[in-house]
MIGU-150714 format. One record per residue (C-alpha): residue in one letter; x, y, z. Coordinates in steps of 0.05 Angstrom, whole numbers, plus 5000, padded with zeros to 4 digits. Example, Ala and Ser with C-alpha at 12.3 -4.5 7.8 and 13.67 -1.06 7.14 Angstrom:
BEGIN
{code A | xx 5246 | yy 4910 | zz 5156}
{code S | xx 5273 | yy 4979 | zz 5143}
//
This chain:
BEGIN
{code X | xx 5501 | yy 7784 | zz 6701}
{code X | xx 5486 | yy 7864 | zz 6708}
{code X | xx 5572 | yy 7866 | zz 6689}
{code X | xx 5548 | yy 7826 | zz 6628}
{code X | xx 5478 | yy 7872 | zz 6612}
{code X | xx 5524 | yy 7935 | zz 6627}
{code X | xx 5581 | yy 7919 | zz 6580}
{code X | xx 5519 | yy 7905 | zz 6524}
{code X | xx 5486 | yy 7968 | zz 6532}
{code X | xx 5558 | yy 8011 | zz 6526}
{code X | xx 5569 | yy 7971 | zz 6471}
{code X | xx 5506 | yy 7994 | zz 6435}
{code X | xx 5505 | yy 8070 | zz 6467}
{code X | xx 5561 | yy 8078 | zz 6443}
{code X | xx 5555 | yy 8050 | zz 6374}
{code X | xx 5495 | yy 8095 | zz 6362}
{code X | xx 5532 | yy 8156 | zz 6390}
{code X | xx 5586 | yy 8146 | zz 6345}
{code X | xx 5536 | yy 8126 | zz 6280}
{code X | xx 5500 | yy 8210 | zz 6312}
{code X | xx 5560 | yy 8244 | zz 6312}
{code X | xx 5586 | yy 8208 | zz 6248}
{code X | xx 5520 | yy 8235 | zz 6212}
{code X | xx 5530 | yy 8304 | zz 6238}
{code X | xx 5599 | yy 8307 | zz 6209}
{code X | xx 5577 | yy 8279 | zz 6141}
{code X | xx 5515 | yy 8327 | zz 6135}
{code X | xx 5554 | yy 8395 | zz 6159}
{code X | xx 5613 | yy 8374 | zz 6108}
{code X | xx 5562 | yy 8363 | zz 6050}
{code X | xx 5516 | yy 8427 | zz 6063}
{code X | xx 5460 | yy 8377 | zz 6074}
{code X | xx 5464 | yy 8354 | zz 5996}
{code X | xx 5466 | yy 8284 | zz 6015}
{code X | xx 5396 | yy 8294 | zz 6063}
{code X | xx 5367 | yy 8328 | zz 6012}
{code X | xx 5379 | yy 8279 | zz 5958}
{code X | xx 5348 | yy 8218 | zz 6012}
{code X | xx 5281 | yy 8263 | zz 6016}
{code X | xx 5269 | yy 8264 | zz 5947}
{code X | xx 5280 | yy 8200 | zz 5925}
{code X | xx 5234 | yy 8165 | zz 5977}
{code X | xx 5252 | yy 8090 | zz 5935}
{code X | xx 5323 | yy 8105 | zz 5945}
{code X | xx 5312 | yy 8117 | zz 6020}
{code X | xx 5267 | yy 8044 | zz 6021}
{code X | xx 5332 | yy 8012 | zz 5987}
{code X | xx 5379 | yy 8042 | zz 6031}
{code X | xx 5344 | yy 8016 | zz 6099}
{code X | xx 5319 | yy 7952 | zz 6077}
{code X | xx 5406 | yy 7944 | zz 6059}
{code X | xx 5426 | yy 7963 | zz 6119}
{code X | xx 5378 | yy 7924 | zz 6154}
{code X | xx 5397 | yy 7864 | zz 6107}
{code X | xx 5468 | yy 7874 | zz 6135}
{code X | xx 5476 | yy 7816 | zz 6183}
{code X | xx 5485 | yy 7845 | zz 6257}
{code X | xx 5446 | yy 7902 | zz 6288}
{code X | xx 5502 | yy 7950 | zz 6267}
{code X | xx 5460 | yy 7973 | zz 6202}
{code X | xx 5390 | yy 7976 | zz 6243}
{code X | xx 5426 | yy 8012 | zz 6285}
{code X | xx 5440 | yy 8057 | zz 6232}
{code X | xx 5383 | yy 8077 | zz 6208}
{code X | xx 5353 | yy 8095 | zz 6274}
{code X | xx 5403 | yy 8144 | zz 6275}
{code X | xx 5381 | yy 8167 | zz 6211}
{code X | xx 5315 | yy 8158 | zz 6228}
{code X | xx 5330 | yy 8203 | zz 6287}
{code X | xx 5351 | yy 8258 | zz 6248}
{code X | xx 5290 | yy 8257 | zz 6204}
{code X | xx 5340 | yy 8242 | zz 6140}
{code X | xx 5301 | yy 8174 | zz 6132}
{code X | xx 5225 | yy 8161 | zz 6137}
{code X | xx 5183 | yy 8122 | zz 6178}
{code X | xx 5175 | yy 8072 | zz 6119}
{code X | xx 5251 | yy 8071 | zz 6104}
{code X | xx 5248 | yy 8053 | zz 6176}
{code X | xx 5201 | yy 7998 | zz 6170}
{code X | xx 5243 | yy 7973 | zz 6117}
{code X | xx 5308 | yy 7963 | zz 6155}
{code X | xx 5273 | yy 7931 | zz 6205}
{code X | xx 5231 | yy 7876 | zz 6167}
{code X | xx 5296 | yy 7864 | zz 6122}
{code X | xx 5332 | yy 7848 | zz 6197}
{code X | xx 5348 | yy 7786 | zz 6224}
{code X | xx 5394 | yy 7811 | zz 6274}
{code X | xx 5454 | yy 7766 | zz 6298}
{code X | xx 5406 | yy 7710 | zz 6278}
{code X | xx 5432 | yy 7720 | zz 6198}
{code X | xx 5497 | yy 7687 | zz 6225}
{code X | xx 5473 | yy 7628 | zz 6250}
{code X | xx 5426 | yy 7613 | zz 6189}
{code X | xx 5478 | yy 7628 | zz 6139}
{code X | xx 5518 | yy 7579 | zz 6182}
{code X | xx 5464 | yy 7521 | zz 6188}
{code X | xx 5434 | yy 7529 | zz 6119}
{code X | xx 5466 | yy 7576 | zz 6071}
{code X | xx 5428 | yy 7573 | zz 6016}
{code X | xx 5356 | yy 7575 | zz 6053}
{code X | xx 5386 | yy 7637 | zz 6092}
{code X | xx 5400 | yy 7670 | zz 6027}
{code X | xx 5328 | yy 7662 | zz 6003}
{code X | xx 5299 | yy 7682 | zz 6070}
{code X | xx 5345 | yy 7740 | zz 6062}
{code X | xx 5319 | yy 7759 | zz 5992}
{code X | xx 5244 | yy 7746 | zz 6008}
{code X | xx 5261 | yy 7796 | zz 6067}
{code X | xx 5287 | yy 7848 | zz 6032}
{code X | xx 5231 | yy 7845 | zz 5974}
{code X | xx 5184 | yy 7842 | zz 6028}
{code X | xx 5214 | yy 7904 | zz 6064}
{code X | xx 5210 | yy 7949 | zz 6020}
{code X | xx 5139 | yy 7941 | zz 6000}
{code X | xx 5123 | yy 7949 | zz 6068}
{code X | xx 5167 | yy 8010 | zz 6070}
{code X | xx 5126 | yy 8034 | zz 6015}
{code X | xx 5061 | yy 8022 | zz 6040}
{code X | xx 5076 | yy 8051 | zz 6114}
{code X | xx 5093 | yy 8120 | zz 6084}
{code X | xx 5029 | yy 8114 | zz 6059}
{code X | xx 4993 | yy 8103 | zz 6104}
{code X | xx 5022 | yy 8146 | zz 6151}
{code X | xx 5018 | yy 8217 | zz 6130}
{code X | xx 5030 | yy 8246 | zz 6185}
{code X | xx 5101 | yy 8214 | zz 6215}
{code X | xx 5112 | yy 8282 | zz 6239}
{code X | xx 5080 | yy 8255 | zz 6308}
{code X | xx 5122 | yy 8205 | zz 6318}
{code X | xx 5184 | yy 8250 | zz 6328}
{code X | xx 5142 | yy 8309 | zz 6365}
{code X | xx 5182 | yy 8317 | zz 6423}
{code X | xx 5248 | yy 8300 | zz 6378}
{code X | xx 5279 | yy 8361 | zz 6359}
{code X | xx 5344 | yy 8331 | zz 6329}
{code X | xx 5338 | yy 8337 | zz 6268}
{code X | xx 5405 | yy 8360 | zz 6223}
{code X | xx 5413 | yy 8430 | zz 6223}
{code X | xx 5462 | yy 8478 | zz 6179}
{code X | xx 5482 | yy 8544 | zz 6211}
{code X | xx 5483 | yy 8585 | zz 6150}
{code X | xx 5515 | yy 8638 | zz 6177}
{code X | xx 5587 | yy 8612 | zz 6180}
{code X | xx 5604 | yy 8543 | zz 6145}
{code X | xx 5642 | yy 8503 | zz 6180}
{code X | xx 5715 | yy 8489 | zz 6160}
{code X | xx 5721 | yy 8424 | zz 6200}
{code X | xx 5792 | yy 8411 | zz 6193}
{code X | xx 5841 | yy 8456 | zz 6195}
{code X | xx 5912 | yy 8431 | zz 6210}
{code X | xx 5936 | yy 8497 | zz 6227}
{code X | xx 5882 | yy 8506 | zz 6274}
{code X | xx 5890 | yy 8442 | zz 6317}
{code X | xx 5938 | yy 8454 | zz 6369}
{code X | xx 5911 | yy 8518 | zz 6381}
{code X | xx 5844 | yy 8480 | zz 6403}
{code X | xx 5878 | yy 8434 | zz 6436}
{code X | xx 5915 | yy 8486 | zz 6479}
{code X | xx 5842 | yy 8518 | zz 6497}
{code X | xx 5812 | yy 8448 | zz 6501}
{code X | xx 5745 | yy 8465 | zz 6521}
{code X | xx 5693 | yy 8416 | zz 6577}
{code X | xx 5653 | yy 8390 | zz 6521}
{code X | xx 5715 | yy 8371 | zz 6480}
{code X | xx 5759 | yy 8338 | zz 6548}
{code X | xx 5696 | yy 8304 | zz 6557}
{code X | xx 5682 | yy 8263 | zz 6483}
{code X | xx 5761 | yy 8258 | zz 6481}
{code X | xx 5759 | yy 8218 | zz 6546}
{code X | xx 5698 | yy 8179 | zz 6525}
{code X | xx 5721 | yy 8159 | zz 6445}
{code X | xx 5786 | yy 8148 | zz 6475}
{code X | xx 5770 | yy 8106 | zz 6536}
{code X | xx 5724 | yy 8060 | zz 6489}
{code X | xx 5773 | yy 8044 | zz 6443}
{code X | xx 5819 | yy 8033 | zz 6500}
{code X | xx 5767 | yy 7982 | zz 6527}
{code X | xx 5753 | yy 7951 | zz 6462}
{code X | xx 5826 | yy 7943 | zz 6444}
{code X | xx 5839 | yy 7901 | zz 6512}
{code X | xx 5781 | yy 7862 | zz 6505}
{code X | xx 5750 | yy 7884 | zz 6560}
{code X | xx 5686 | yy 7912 | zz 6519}
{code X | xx 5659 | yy 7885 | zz 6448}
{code X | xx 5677 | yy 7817 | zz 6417}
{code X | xx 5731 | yy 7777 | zz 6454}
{code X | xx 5766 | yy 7765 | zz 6379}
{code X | xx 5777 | yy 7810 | zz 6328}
{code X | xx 5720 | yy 7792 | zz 6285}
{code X | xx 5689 | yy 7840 | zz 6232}
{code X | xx 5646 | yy 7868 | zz 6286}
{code X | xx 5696 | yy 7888 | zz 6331}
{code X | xx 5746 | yy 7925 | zz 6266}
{code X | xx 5673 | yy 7967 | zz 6244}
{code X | xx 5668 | yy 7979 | zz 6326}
{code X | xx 5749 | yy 8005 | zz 6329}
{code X | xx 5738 | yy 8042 | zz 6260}
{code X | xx 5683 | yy 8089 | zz 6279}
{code X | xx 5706 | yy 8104 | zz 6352}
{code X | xx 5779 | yy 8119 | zz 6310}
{code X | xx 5749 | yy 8169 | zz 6260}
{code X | xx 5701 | yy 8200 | zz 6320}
{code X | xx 5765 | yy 8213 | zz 6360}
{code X | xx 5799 | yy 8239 | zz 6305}
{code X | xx 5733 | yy 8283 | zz 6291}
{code X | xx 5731 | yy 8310 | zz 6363}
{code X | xx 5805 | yy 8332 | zz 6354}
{code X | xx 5794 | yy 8362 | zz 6293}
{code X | xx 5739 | yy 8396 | zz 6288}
{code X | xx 5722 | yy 8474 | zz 6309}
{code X | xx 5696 | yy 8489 | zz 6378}
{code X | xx 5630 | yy 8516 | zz 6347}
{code X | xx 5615 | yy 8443 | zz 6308}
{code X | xx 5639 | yy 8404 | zz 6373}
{code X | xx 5586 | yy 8453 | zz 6411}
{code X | xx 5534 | yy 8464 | zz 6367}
{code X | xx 5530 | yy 8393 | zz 6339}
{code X | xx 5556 | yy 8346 | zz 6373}
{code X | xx 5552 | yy 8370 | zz 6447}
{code X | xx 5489 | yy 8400 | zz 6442}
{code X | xx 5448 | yy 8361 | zz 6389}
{code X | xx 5480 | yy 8287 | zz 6404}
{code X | xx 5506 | yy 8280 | zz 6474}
{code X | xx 5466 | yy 8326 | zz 6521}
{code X | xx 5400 | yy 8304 | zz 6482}
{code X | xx 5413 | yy 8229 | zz 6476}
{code X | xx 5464 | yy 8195 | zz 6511}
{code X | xx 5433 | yy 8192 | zz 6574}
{code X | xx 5367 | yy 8169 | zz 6546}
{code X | xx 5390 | yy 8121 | zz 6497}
{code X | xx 5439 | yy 8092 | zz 6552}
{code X | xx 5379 | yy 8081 | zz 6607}
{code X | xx 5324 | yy 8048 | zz 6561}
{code X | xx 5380 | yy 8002 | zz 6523}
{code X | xx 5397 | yy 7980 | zz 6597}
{code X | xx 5329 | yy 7975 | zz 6625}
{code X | xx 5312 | yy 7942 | zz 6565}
{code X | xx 5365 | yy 7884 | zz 6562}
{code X | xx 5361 | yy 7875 | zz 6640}
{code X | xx 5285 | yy 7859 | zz 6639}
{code X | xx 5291 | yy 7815 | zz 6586}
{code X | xx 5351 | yy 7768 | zz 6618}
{code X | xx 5303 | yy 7764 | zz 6676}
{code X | xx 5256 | yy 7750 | zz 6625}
{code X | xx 5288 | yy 7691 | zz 6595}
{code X | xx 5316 | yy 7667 | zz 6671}
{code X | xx 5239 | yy 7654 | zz 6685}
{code X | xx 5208 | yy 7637 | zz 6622}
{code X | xx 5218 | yy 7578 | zz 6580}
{code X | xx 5189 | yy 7592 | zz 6512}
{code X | xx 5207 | yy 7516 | zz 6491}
{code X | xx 5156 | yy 7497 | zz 6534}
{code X | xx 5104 | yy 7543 | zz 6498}
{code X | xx 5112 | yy 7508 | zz 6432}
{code X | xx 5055 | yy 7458 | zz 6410}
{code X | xx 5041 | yy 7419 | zz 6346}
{code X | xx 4990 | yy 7469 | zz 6323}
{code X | xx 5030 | yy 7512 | zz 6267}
{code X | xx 4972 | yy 7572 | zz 6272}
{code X | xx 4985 | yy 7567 | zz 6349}
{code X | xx 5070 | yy 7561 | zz 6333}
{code X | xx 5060 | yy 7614 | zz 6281}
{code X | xx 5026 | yy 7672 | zz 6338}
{code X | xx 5076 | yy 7649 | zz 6385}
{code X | xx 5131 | yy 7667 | zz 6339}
{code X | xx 5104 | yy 7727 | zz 6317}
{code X | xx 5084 | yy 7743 | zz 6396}
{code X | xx 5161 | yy 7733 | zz 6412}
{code X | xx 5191 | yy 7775 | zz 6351}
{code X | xx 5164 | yy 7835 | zz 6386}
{code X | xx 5215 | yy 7827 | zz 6450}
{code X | xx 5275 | yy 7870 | zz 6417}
{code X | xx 5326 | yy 7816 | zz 6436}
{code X | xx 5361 | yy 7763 | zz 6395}
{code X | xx 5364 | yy 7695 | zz 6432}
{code X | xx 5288 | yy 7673 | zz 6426}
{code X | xx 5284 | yy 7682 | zz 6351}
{code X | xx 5344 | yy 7629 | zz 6358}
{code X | xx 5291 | yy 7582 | zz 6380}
{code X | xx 5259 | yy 7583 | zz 6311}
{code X | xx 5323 | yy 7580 | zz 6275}
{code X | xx 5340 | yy 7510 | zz 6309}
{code X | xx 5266 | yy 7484 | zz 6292}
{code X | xx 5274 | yy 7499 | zz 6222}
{code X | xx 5340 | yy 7469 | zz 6214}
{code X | xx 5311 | yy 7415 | zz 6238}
{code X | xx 5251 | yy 7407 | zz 6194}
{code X | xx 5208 | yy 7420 | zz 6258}
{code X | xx 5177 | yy 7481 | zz 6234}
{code X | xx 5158 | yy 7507 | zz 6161}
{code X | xx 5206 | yy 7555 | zz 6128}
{code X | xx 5129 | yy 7608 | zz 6132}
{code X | xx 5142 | yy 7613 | zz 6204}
{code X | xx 5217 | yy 7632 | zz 6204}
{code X | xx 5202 | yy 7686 | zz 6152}
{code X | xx 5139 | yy 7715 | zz 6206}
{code X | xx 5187 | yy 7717 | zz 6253}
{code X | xx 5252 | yy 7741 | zz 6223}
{code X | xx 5198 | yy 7801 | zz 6203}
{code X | xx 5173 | yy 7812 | zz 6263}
{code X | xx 5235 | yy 7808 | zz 6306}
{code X | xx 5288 | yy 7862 | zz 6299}
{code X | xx 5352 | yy 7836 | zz 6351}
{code X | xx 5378 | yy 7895 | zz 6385}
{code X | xx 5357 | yy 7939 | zz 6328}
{code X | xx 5299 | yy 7971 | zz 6358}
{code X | xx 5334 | yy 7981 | zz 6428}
{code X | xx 5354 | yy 8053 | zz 6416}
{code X | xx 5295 | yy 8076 | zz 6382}
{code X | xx 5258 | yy 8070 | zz 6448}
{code X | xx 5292 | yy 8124 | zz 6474}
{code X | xx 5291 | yy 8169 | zz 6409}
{code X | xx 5210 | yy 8150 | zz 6404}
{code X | xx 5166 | yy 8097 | zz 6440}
{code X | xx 5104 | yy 8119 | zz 6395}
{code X | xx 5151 | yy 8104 | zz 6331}
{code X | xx 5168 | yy 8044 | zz 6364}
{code X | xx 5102 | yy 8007 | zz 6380}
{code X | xx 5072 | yy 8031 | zz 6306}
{code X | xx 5134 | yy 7999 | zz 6277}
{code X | xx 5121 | yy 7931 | zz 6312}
{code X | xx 5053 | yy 7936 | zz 6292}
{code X | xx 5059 | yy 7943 | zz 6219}
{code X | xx 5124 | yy 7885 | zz 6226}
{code X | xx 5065 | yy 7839 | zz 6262}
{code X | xx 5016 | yy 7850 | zz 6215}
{code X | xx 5058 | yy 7841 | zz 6167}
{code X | xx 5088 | yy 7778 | zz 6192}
{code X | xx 5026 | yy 7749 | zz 6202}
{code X | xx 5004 | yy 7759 | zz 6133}
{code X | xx 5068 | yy 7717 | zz 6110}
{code X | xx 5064 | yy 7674 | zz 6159}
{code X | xx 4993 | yy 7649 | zz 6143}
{code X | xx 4997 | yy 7649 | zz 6063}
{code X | xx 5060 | yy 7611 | zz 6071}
{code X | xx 5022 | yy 7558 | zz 6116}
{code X | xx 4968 | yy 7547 | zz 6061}
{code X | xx 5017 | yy 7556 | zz 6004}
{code X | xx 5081 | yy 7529 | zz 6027}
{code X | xx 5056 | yy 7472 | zz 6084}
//
């Protein structure tokens, strides 16, 4: 079991860390252009996160908590991405009933990014919420960074520097691990090829790339300041909540009272995990449970999405749930006297 919890929170950590470092790349490469454009259009960053959350998985939640971490995507964008997730749940409806999980899918995304909207809003001041965060992208502007440089290569490679042994033997001993099947998804399923695709093109960034970039950015601003933390909470997180599920039963907790079924969904969104919301999904296919309640808790719960944000921010974190409960509710109950 802790083999099983460890191998789930490398998998994540290390997804995130590659999503970080990934970011870092694009925004030095781009001058920031791309970052700049996201802060502007505030709609555009709504859109984004709500379609990355829409992505079935936790690989575009994921996402956008990196983003989020950098301050390239609002707390609202945030919100979005989250409410539009249904985690690895998506699969199974769009396995059991395909065209219901297509409107559920639709109503969440609409419903997303009004939320989104109405978060940034209401919160003016987000800067709180990342106060002890001090990640976010930075240009030196003193020297750009010519990030790969053929000629330049060996020549690094000769001098290899701690930081850059280090992240080689990391990228390199994940995609070792994933390749034998001893980490990730024991096929080769689209989650495993996006898993072996970003490790690839971080390796091949650590091997390219200046020692000042691999310093300045990526040892200094990704690894030293998050791996640990991100690593820790994502395993604390998903050991507490198998021992969670070894001892509680939340079958039993179900009644035939839909206002009591409907809290009790929303009151089990909030554990960022994505076997209970499973429970749901079977009621509904089998006409236990009104199609309201799936959609408060497919808004409500996030899968794994949320797992590395409690590292980056546990203040961002609880407001999040709050406005996804609130909002869930609100669903919830005008679907119960609309849609009974």
């Amino acid at each position: 079991m802790i083999t099983d919890v460890l191998k789930h929170a490398l998998m994540i950590t290390s997804f995130v860390l590659i999503m970080m470092l990934l970011i870092e790349y694009i925004n030095v490469q781009t001058r920031g252009s791309w970052q700049l454009a996201l802060r502007k259009n505030r709609f555009g960053q709504y859109m984004l996160g709500a379609f990355l959350g829409a992505v079935p998985g936790c690989l575009g939640a994921f996402t956008v908590v990196s983003l989020y971490s950098h301050r390239a995507l609002s707390f609202g964008a945030l919100v979005a991405a989250m409410i539009a997730t249904s985690g690895d749940e998506a699969f199974v409806m769009f396995t059991m009933f395909p065209l219901q999980a297509l409107w559920i899918s639709l109503i969440l995304f609409l419903v997303a990014i009004v939320a989104g909207w109405l978060s940034d809003i209401l919160f003016k001041n987000q800067a709180r919420f990342l106060q002890r965060e001090d990640h976010e992208l930075e240009l030196h502007e003193e020297e750009a960074c010519h990030c790969f440089l053929p000629s330049g290569i060996l020549t690094q490679l000769k001098q290899i520097t701690f930081a850059r042994t280090i992240l080689i033997a990391m990228f390199g001993s994940f995609l070792f691990l994933l390749a034998t099947g001893l980490l990730g998804p024991g096929v080769w399923d689209w989650k495993k090829i996006t898993f072996a695709i970003g490790a690839g093109f971080a390796l091949f960034v650590v091997l390219t790339v200046p020692d000042h970039f691999l310093e300045q950015h990526l040892w200094e601003h990704v690894v030293k300041k998050h791996l640990a933390r991100i690593f820790f909470w994502t395993f604390g997180a998903l050991l507490a909540i198998h021992y969670l599920d070894a001892y509680l039963n939340i079958n039993e907790w179900i009644q035939d009272n839909l206002f009591l079924v409907l809290l009790i969904a929303v009151m089990v969104g909030i554990i960022p995990e994505s076997g209970p919301h499973l429970v749901f999904v079977t009621l509904f296919a089998q006409g236990t449970i009104p199609i309201s309640i799936l959609l408060a808790s497919s808004i409500v719960q996030d899968g794994h999405g949320t797992l590395p944000l409690l590292a980056v921010s546990g203040r961002a974190f609880i407001w999040l749930k709050l406005v996804n409960i609130a909002f869930g509710l609100l669903l919830g109950l005008v679907g119960l006297y609309l849609l009974p």
